[in-house]
C-alpha positions in Angstrom: 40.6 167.0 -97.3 36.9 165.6 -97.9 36.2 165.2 -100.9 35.6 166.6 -104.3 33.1 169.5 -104.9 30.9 168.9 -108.0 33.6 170.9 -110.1 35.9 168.5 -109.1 37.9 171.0 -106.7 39.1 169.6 -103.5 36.9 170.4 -100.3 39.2 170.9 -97.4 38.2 170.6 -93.9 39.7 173.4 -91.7 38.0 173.2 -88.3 40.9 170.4 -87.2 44.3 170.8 -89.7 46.1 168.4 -87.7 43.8 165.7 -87.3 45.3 163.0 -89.9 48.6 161.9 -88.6 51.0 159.8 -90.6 52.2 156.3 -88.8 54.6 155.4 -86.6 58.3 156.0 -88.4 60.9 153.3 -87.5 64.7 152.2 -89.6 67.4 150.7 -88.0 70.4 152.2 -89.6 74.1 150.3 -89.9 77.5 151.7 -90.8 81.3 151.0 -91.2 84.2 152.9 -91.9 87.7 153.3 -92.1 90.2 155.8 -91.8 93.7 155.5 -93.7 96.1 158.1 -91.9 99.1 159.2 -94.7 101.5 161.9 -93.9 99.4 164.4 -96.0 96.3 162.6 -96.9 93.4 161.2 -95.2 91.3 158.5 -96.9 88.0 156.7 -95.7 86.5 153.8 -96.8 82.9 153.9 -95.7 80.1 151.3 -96.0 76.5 152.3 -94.9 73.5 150.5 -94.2 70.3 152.0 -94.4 66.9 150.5 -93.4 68.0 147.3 -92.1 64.5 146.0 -91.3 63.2 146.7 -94.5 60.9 148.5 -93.0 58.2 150.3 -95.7 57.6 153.8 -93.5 54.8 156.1 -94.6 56.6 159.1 -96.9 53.3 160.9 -98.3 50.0 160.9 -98.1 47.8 162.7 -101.1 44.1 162.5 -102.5 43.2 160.2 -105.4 41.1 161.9 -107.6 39.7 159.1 -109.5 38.8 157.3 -106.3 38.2 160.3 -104.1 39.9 158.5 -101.3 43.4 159.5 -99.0 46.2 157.2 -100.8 49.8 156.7 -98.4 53.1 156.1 -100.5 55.3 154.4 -98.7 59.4 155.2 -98.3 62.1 152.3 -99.9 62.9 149.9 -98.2 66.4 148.1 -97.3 69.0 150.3 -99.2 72.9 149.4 -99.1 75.3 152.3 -99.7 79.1 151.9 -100.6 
């Protein structure tokens, strides 16, 4: 995408469609768990890690209308699960 035509309707560039390429993605994930064994149940206890790095990996990119520029949103960072 461009930029805005004088209606304000996005101009989008066809000749290359792959051209704009989001960053390098990169999370370092960490997890436990255990398994209790009853005569007819099975429990788990599990304890999950995600993002250990903290990492902020690009998730979206989109056009800002009021600036007319690309704008990247970025994923969440460190996120603990239990």
């Amino acid at each position: 995408m461009q930029a805005l035509s004088a209606e304000g309707n996005a101009v989008y560039e066809g000749s290359n469609p792959f051209a704009l390429r989001a960053g390098a993605y990169y999370r370092f994930d960490l997890g436990l768990s255990y398994r209790f064994n009853r005569k007819k149940t099975t429990h788990s206890i599990m304890f999950d890690i995600q993002n250990v790095t903290n990492r902020l990996n690009p998730s979206e990119t989109y056009f800002e209308d009021k600036t007319n520029t690309l704008e990247t949103e970025t994923s969440s960072g460190f996120f603990p699960f239990l």
